[in-house]
C-alpha positions in Angstrom: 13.4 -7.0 -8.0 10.6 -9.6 -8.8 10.0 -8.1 -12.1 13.7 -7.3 -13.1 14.7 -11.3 -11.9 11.6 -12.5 -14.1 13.3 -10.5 -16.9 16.5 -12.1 -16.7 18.0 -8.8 -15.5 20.6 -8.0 -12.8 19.1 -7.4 -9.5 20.7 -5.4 -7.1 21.3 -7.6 -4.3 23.8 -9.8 -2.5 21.5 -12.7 -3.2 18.0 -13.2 -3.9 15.8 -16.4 -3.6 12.4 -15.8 -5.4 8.9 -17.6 -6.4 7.9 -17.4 -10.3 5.0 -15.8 -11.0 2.2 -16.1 -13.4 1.9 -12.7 -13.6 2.8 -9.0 -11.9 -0.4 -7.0 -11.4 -0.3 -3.2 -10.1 -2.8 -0.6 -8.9 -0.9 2.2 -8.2 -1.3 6.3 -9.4 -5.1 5.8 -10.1 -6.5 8.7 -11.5 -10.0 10.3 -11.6 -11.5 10.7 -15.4 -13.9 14.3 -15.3 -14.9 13.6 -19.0 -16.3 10.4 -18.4 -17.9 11.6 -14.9 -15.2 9.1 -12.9 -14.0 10.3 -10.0 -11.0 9.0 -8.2 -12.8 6.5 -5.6 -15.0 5.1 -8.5 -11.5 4.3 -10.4 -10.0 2.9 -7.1 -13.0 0.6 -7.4 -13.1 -0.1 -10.8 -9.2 -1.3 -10.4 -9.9 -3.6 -7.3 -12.6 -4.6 -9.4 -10.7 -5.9 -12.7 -8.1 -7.0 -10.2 -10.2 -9.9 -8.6 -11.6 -10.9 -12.1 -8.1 -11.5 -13.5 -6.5 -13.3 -10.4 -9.3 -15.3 -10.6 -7.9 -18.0 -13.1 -6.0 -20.3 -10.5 -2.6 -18.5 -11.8 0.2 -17.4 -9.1 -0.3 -13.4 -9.5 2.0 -11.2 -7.2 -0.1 -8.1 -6.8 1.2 -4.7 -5.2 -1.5 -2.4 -4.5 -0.8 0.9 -2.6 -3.0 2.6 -0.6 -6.6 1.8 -0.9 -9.1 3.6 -1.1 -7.7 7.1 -0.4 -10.2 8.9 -2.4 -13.2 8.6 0.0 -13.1 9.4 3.9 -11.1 7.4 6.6 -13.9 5.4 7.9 -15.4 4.4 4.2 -11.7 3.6 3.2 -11.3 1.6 6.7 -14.8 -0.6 5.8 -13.8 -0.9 2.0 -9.9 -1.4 2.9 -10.9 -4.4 5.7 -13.6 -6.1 3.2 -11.1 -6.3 0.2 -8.3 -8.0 2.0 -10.3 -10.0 4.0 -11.9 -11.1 0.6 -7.9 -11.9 -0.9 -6.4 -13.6 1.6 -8.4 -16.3 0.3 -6.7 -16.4 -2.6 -3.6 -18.8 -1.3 -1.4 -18.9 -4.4 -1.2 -15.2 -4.7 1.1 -12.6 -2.5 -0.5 -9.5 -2.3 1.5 -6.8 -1.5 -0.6 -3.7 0.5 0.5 -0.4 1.4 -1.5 2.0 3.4 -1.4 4.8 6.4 -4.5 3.4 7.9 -3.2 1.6 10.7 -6.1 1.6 12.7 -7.0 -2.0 10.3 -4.0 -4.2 11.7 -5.8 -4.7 14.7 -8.6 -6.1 13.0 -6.0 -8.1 10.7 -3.7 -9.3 13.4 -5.6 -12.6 13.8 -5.3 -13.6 10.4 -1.9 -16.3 10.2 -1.2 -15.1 6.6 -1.2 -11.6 6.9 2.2 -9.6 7.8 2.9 -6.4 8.5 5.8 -4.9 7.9 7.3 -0.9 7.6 9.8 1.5 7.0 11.1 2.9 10.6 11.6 7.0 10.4 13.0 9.0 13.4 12.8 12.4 13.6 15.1 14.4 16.1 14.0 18.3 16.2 11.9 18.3 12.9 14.2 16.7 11.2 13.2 13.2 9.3 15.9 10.3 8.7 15.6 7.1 7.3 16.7 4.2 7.9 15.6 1.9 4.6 14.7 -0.9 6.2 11.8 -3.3 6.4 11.0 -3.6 10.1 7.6 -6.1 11.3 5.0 -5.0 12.7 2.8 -2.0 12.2 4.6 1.9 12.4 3.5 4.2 15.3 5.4 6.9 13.2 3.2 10.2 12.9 4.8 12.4 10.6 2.4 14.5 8.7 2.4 17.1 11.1 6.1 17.4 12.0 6.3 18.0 8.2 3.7 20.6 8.2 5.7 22.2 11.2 8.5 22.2 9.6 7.7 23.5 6.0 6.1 26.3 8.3 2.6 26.0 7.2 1.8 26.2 10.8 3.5 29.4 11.1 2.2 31.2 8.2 -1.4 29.9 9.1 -1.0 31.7 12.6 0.5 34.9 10.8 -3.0 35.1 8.9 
């Protein structure tokens, strides 16, 4: 919606109140580069990387990243996940917006008076998942992943093997 108002475009809502930006910045579907010997982690870095040097300039940057670090293990992605945000919240006339499934950092990040959390509720009644499409606060205790396994029946074929 941010980038279609900043167009001049029709935004579909009732009503929308907004903040101009500088500047829309986005690091999302990173890729890994076999030619060049890149793998997906390194460009996860790499994007982080030329992130901070452009919001840098003292400009108003609204910045959605998604998922961090998903190309290395939970607990590096946890450590490298913690240090970058910690590191931009100090950036005060930025909004940064973060998506990720590792929950286990909002307790770390609960203390910290400009940080939100926000999510998407899902139920799920006998395997099956609905959604509701709104943004709820605080941090989801949803655990999917497996109910979808279940129910795609990878479970079952597994214990057919």
């Amino acid at each position: 919606a941010v980038f279609l108002a900043h167009m001049g475009m029709g935004v579909p809502a009732r009503n929308m109140e907004l903040t101009l930006f500088d500047g829309l910045l986005t690091n999302i579907n990173v890729t890994d580069n076999i030619t060049r010997g890149e793998s997906y982690f390194f460009n996860e870095v790499q994007r982080i990387k030329n992130t901070i040097y452009k919001i840098n300039d003292g400009k108003k940057w609204l910045v959605l990243i998604d998922e961090l670090f998903k190309g290395t293990n939970v607990q590096d992605a946890m450590k490298c996940s913690l240090t970058v945000i910690k590191g931009l919240i100090k950036i005060k006339n930025s909004l940064f917006i973060l998506s990720t499934h590792l929950y286990e950092i909002g307790e770390e990040l609960k203390s910290y008076p400009n940080i939100s959390f926000k999510f998407f509720e899902t139920t799920v009644t006998e395997d099956q998942l609905s959604f509701s499409y709104q943004l709820k606060d605080g941090i989801s205790n949803d655990r999917i992943g497996y109910v979808i396994l279940r129910r795609e029946k990878v479970v079952e074929m597994l214990e057919r093997l």
